[in-house]
VODO-785245 format. One record per residue (C-alpha): residue in one letter; residue number from 1; x, y, z. Coordinates in nm, 3 decimals, padded with zeros to 5 digits. Example, Ala and Ser with C-alpha at 12.3 -4.5 7.8 and 13.67 -1.06 7.14 Angstrom:
<nodes>
(node A,1,(01.230,-00.450,00.780)),
(node S,2,(01.367,-00.106,00.714)),
</nodes>
This chain:
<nodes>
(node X,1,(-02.364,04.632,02.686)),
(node X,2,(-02.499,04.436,02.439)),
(node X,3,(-02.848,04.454,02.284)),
(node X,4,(-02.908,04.094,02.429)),
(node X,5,(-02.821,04.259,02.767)),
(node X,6,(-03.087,04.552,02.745)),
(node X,7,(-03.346,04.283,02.613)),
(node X,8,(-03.282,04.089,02.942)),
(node X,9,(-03.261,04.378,03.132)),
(node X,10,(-03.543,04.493,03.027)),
(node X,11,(-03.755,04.151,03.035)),
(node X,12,(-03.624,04.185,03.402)),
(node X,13,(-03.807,04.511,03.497)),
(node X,14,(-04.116,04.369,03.323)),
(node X,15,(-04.072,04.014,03.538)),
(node X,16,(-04.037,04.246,03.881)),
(node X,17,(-04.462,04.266,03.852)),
(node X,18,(-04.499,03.897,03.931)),
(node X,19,(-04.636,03.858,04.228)),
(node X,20,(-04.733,04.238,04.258)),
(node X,21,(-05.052,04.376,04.322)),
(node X,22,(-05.192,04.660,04.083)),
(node X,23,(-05.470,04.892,04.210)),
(node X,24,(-05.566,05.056,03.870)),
(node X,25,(-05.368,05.150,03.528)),
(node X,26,(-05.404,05.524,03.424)),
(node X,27,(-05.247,05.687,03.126)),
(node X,28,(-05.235,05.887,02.790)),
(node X,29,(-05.451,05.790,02.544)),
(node X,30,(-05.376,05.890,02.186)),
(node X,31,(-05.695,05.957,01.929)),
(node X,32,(-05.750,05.727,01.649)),
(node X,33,(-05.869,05.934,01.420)),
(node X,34,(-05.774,06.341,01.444)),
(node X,35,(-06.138,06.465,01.322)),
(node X,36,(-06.472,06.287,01.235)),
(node X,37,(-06.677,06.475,01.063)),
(node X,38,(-06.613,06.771,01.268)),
(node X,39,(-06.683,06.657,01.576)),
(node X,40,(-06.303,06.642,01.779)),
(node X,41,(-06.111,06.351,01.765)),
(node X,42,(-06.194,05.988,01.807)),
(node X,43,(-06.069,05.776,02.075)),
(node X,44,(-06.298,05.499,02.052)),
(node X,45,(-06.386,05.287,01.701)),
(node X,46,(-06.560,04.915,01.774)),
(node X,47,(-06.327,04.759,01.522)),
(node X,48,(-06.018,04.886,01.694)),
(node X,49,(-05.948,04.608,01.977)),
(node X,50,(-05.688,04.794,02.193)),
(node X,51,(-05.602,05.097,02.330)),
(node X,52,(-05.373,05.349,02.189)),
(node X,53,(-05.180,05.508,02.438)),
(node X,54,(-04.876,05.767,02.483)),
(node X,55,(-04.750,05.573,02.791)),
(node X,56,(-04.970,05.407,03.079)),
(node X,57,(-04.875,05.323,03.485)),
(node X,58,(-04.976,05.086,03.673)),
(node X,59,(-05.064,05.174,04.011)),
(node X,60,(-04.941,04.923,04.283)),
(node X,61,(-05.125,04.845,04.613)),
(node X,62,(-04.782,04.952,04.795)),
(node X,63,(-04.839,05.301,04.633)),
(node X,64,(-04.601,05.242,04.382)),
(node X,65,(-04.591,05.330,03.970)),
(node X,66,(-04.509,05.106,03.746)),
(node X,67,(-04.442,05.335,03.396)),
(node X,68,(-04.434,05.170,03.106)),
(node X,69,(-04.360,05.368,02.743)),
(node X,70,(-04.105,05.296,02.430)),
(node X,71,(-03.759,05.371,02.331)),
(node X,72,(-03.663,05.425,01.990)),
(node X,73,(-03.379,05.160,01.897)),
(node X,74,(-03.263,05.297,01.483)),
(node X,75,(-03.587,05.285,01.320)),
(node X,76,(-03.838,05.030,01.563)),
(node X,77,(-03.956,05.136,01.903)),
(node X,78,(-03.981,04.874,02.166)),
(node X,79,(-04.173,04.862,02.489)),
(node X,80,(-03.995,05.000,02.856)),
(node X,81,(-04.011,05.062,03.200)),
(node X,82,(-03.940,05.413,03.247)),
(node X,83,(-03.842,05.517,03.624)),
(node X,84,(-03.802,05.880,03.524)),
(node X,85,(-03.973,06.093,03.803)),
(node X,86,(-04.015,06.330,03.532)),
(node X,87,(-04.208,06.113,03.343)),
(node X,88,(-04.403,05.944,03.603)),
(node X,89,(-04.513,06.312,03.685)),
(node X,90,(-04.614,06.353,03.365)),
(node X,91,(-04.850,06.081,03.328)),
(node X,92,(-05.017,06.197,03.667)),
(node X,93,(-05.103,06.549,03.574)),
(node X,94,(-05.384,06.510,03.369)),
(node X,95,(-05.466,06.869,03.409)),
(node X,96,(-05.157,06.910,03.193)),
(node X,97,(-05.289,06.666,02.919)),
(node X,98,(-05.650,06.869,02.924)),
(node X,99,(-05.497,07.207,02.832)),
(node X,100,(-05.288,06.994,02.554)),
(node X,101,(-05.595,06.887,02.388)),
(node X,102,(-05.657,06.775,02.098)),
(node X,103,(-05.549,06.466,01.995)),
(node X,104,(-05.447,06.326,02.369)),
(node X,105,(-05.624,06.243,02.701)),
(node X,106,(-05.546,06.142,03.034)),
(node X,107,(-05.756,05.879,03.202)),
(node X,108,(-05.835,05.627,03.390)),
(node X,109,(-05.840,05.291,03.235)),
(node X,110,(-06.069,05.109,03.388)),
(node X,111,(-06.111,04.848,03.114)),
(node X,112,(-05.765,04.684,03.195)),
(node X,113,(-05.741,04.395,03.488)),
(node X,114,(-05.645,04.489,03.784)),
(node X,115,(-05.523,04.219,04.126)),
(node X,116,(-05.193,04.004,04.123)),
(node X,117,(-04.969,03.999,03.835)),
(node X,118,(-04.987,03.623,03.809)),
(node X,119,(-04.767,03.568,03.474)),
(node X,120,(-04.522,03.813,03.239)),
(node X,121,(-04.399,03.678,02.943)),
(node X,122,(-04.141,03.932,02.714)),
(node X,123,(-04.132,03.887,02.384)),
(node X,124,(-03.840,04.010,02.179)),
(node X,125,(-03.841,04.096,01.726)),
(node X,126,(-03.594,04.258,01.504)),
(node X,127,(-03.374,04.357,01.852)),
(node X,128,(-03.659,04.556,02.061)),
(node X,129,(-03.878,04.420,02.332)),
(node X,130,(-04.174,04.422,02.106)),
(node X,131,(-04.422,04.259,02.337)),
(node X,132,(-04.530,04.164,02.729)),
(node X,133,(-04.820,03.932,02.774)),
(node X,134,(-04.920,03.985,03.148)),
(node X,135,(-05.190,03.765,03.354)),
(node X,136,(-05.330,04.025,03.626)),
(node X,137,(-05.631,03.915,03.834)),
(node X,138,(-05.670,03.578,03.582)),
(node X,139,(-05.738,03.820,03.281)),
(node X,140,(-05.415,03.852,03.048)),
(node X,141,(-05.349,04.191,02.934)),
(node X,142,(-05.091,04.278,02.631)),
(node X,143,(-04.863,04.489,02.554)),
(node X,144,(-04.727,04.619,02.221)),
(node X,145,(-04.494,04.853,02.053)),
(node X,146,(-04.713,04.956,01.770)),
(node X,147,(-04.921,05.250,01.625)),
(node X,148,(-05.241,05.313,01.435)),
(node X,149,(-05.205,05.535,01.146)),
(node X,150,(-05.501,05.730,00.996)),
(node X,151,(-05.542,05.670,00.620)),
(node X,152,(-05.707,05.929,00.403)),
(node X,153,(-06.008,05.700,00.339)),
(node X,154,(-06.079,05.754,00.717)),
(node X,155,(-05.951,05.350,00.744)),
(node X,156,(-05.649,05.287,01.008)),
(node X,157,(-05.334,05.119,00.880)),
(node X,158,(-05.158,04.899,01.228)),
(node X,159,(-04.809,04.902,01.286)),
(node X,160,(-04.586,04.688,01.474)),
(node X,161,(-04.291,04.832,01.688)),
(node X,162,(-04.382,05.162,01.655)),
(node X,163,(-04.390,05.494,01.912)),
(node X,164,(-04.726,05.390,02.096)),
(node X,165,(-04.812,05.137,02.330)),
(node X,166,(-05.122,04.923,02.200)),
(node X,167,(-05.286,04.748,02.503)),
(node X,168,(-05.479,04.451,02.427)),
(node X,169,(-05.716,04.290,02.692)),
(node X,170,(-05.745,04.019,02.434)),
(node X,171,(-05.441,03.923,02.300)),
(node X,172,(-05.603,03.668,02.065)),
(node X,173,(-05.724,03.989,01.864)),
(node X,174,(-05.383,04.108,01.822)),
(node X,175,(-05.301,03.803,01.588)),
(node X,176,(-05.601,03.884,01.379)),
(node X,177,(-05.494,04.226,01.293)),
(node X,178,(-05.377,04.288,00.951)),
(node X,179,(-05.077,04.428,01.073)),
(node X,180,(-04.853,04.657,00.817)),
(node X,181,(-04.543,04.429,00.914)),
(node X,182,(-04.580,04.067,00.990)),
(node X,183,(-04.615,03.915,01.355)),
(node X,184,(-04.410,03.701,01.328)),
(node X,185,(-04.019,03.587,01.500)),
(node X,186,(-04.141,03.650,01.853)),
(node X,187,(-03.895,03.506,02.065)),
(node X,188,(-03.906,03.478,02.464)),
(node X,189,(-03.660,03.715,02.610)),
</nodes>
């Protein structure tokens, strides 16, 4: 199979939501920051407009999960729909993600729109599935491959088509991110 094939594969898995209706998103959110000033890590800075996450599901009004992590393709990661019941099990436990500590949490994420997955929109770069722009409930949502790296000046550094998954509930704010690697040759998949 060609990487062309995955891509459309993939975009297909994403393009299944249409017309679906999601109950709530949980997942694993990764800290921005490991320590500030001694208090634990940060998950939360105003000037960070997205989430940060390990992998997130969407839960479906049919009782369904809808998993959604990345795959490492050479040296990018792109976004994925990952049916492993292993995985799904994973993201459901969050007792398991409290006695991991640290830099992790499991939680409910309220903050992103839930109803009827109205639009999804795929968006391919350098041979990944780099981004899906969904419309749930009339409020768009986005998803990224992409990570935030702590600098030693306490500053984050963004990167594109990296190991996380950056959720956006304004994607406008993703194109005013100085991102470490342009945003640029998006292409519908």
């Amino acid at each position: 199979m060609t990487g062309e094939n995955w891509l459309a594969g993939w975009a297909r898995e994403f393009a299944e939501l249409r017309a679906r209706r999601i109950e709530s998103w949980v997942g694993v959110e990764w800290a921005l920051r490991e320590d500030v000033a001694g208090s634990g890590p940060q998950f939360h800075d105003p000037k960070v407009p997205c989430l940060q996450l390990w992998g997130l599901q969407a839960v479906l009004d049919d009782g369904g999960l809808f998993s959604v992590c990345t795959y490492d393709h050479e040296t990018l990661c792109g976004l994925w729909r990952n049916r492993h019941p292993e995985f799904e099990a994973k993201l459901q436990n969050s007792r398991m993600w409290d006695e991991h500590g640290g830099g992790t949490r499991w939680r409910v994420l309220s903050e992103l729109p839930a109803g009827e997955v109205e639009q999804v929109t795929c968006f391919a770069d350098e041979g990944v599935l780099a981004e899906v722009l969904l419309e749930v409930g009339g409020r768009p949502l986005l998803l990224m491959a992409g990570e935030l790296y702590e600098t030693w000046t306490d500053e984050l550094d963004f990167h594109r088509l990296d190991e996380s998954v950056l959720a956006f509930t304004d994607p406008a704010a993703a194109g005013r991110i100085p991102w470490t690697t342009p945003r640029q040759g998006l292409r519908v998949v």
